[in-house]
C-alpha positions as CSV (number, residue, x, y, z in Angstrom):
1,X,0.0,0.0,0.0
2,X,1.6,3.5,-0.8
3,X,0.2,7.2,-1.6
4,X,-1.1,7.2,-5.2
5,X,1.7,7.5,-7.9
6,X,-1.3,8.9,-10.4
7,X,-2.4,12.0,-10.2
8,X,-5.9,11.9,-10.9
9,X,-8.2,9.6,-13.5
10,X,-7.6,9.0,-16.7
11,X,-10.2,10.5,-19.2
12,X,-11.3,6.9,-20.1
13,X,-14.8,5.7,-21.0
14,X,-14.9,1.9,-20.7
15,X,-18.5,-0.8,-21.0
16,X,-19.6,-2.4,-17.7
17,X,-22.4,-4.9,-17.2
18,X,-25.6,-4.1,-16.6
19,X,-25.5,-2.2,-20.4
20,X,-23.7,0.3,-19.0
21,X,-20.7,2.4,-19.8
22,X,-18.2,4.0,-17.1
23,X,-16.2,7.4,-17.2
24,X,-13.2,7.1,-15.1
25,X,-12.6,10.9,-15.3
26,X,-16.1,11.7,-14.5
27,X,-16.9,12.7,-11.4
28,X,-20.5,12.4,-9.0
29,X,-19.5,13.8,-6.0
30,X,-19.0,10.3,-5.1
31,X,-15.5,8.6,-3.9
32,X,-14.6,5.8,-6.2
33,X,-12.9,2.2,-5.4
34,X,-11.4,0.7,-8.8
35,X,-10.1,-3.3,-8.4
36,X,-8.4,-4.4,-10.8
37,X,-8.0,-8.5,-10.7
38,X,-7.0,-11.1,-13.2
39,X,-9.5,-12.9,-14.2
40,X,-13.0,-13.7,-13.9
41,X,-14.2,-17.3,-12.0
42,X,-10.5,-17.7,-10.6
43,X,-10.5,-18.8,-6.7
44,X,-8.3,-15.4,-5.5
45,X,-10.6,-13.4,-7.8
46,X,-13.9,-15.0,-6.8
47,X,-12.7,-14.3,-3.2
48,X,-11.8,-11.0,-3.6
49,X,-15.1,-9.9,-5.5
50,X,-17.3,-11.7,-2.8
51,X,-15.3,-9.6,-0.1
52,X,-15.8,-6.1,-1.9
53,X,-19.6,-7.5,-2.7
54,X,-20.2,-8.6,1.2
55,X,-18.8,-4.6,2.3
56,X,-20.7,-2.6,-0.8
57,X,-23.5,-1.4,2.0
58,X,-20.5,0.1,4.0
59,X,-19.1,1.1,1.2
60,X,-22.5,2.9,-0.2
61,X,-22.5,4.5,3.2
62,X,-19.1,6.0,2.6
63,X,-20.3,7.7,-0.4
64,X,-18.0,5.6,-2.5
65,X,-19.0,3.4,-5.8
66,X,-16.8,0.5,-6.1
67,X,-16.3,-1.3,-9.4
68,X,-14.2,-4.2,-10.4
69,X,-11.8,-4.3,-13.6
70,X,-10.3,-6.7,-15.6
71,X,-9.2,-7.6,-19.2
72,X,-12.5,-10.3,-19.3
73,X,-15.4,-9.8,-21.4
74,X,-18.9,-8.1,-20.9
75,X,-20.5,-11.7,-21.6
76,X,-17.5,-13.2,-19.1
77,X,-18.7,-10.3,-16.7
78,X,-21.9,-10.2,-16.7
79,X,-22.0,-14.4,-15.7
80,X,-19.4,-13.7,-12.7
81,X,-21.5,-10.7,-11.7
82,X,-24.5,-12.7,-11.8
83,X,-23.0,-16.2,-10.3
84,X,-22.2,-13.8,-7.0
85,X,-24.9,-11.5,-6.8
86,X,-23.1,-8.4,-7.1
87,X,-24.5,-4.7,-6.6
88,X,-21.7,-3.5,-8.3
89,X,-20.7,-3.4,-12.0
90,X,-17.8,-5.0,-13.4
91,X,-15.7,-3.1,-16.3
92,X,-14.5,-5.1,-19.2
93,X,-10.7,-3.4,-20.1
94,X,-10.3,-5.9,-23.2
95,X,-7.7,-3.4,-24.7
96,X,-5.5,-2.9,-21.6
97,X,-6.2,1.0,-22.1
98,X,-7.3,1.0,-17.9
99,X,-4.8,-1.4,-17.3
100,X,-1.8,0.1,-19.4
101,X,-2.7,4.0,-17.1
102,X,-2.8,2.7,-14.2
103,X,0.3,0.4,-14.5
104,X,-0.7,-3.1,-13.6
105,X,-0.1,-5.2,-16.2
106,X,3.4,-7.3,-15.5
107,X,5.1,-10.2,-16.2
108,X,3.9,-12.9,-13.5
109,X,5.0,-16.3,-13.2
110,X,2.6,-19.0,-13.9
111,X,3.1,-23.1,-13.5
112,X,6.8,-22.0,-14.2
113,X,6.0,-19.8,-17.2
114,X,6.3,-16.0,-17.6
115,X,2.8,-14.9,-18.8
116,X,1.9,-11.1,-19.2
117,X,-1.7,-10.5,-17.1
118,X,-2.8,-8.3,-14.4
119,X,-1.1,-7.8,-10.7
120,X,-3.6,-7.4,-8.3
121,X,-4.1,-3.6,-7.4
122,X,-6.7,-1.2,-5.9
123,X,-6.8,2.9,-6.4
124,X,-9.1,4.7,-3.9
125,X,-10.2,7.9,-6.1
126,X,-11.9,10.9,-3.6
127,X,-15.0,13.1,-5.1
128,X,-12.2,15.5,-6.6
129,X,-11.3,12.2,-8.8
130,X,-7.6,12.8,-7.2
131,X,-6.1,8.8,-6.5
132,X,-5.8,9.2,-2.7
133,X,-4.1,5.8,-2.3
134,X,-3.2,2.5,-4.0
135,X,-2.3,-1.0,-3.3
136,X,-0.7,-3.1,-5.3
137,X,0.5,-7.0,-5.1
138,X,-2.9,-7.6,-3.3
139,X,-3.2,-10.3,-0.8
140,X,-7.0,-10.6,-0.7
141,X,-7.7,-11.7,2.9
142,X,-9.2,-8.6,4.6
143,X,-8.2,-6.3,1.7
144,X,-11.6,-5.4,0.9
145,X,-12.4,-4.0,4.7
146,X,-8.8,-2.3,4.5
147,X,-9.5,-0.4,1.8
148,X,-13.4,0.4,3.6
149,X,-11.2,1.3,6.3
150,X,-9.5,4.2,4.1
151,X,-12.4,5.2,2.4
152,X,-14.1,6.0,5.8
153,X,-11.1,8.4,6.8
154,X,-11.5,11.0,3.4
């Protein structure tokens, strides 16, 4: 976890499910939690999603929208969204643009392999749509209510 590296959003429209479209750069008066994970229906991912899924009321009471990113689909989305019963929309990034300004795609290894995907990361983004704080390398137990816990203090 570190102060944000990024000064504020980038001016990025991107689809979510639900037949919706998000503007990073535009702002509600709301604070805004963007995860970015690797993939959809993983066990670390599922886990993570569940945890930001089982705070969103807290969340919503902070004033804060929380949506999760990731290079899967909107049809990919839209099934994981539905499997967990999520009150939150999911952003498909399938060109990286999300990814690529906010730095997270690396080289991980895999079963022995080098393969290119997503490390783990979470920007808290206040009403100004200034990144506040990030995490990055993400161990998912209690990151979700460490991140609530940040949220409740802007």
């Amino acid at each position: 976890m570190s102060t944000a590296s990024i000064p504020s959003m980038p001016d990025l429209t991107l689809p979510a499910t639900g037949g919706n479209s998000v503007a990073l750069a535009a702002r509600s008066g709301r604070k805004v939690v963007l995860y970015f994970y690797p993939k959809d229906n993983t066990p670390g991912c599922t886990n993570e999603t569940a945890d930001f899924r089982d705070h969103h009321a807290s969340f919503h009471a902070a004033g804060c929208d929380v949506y999760g990113i990731s290079r899967d689909s909107l049809k990919s989305h839209e099934n994981f969204k539905a499997k967990l019963g999520l009150p939150f929309e999911l952003i498909s990034d399938a060109d990286e643009a999300a990814c690529n300004a906010f730095g997270v795609i690396k080289m991980k290894n895999m079963y022995g392999k080098q393969v290119r995907g997503i490390e783990r990361s979470t920007f808290v983004i206040d009403a100004e749509g200034v990144v506040r704080r990030e995490w990055r390398g993400v161990k998912v137990a209690g990151h979700a209510q460490e991140v609530l816990d940040f949220v409740k203090t802007l």
